[in-house]
N, C-alpha and C positions, 0 to 999 in steps of 0.2 A: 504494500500500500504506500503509494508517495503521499509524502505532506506538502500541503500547499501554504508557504509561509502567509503568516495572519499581519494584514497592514497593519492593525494598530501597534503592534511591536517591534515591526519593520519603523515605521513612524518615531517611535518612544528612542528606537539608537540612532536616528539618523539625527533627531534634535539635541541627545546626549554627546553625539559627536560633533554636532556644531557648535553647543555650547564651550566644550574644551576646547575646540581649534579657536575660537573668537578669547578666553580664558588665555590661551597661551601667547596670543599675540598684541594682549591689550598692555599700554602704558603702564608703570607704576606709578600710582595716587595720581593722574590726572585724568582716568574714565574712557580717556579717547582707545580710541582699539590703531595700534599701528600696523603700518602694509607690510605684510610678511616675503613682499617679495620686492621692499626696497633695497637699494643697493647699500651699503656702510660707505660711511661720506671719514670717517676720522682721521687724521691726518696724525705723525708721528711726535711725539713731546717735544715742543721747543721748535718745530716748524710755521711756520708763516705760509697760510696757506693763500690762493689768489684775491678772495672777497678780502683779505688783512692789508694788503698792500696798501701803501699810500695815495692817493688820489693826487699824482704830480701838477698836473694841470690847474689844479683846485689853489695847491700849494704854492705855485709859480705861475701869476699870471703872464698872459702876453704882453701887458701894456711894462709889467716887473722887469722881464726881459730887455724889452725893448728900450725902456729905461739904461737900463746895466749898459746893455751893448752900443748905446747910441747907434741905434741903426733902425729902421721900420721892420716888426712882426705882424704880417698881414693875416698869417695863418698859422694855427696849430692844431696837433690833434693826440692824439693817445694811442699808444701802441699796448697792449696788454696780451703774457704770457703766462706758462705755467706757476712759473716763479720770478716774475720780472714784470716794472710796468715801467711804462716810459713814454718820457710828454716830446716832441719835435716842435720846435719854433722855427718854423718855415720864415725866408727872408722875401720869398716869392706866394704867390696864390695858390701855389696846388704843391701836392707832396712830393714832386720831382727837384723842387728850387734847394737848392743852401740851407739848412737847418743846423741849431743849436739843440744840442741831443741832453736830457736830463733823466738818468734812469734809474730803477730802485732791482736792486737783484737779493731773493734771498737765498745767505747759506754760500754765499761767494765773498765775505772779507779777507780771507786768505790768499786772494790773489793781490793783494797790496803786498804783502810780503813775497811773493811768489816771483812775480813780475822785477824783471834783475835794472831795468829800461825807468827812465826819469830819477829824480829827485825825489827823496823822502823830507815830507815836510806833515805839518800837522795844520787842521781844518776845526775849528772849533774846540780845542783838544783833543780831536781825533787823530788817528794815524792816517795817512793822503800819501799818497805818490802823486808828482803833475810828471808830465812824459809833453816834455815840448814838442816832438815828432808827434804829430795829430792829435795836438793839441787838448788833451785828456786830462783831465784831477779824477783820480779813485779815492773815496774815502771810505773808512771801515767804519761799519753804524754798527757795534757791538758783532756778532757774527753777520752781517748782510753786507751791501755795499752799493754805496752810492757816486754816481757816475757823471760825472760833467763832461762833455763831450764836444767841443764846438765845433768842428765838423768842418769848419769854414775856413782854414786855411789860408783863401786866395780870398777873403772879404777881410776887410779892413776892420775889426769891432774895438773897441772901445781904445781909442788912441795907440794901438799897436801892445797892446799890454792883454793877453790873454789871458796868463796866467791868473792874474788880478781879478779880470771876468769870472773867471771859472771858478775863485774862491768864493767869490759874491754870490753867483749863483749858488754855489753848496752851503753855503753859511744862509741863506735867506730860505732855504730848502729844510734845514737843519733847525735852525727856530722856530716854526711849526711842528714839525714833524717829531721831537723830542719833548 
């Protein structure tokens, strides 16, 4: 003789079994039930992760710039990476012209030590290399590193005095950001 399973009981473990799946995937003490097939977002202790970075642009405006370098900033914009964000002050309209580069890297201050090229000097009490050859200031922001870049070589900025520039920049970057 087969037995023909009885709904009501069929019913009674199919709601026993969703109560425990919903039980096992709900919050503690805040009632919401979480999606059991999100992905883990955590990032490792002591990393900086993309939404942490600095908002450059926010930090440094165009007119700051423009200011510093005596020269016209008509355009800028934001570059943002895994572990690095980074604002370009365009000397031109569109992103092909001349730009002054200002960027935030984390989990790379060790390449100020690294880096055998430029003069070690200090940037707010921080540790800085300037590297005259394209025309760079690295400084170390505790483990990270922040990067003045003026890119510009062949434009004249701020009475022939770059190095000067690029401190200004990192030091008015640094005043916010700390």
């Amino acid at each position: 003789m087969t037995h023909a399973p009885c709904p009501s009981r069929t019913l009674a473990v199919l709601a026993l079994l969703g109560s425990l799946s919903l039980a096992a995937c709900k919050s503690p003490g805040d009632g919401r039930v979480a999606n059991p097939f999100a992905r883990a977002t955590a990032s490792p202790p002591g990393s900086t992760t993309a939404a942490a970075l600095p908002d450059l642009c926010a930090l440094l405006s165009r007119a700051e710039v423009a200011d510093a370098a005596g020269t016209d900033i008509p355009f800028h914009r934001a570059e943002r990476g895994q572990n690095y964000i980074a604002c370009a002050y365009h000397h031109g309209a569109d992103r092909t012209s001349a730009a002054i580069y200002v960027q935030y890297q984390t989990g790379t201050a060790g390449s100020v030590d690294v880096t055998a090229a430029g003069a070690e000097t200090t940037v707010s009490g921080m540790r800085a290399r300037w590297q005259e050859r394209g025309a760079k200031l690295m400084v170390a922001v505790d483990r990270d590193l922040l990067i003045v870049n003026l890119g510009i070589s062949t434009k004249r900025v701020r009475e022939g005095d770059p190095r000067a520039l690029a401190v200004e920049l990192a030091e008015r970057v640094l005043v916010d950001l700390l």
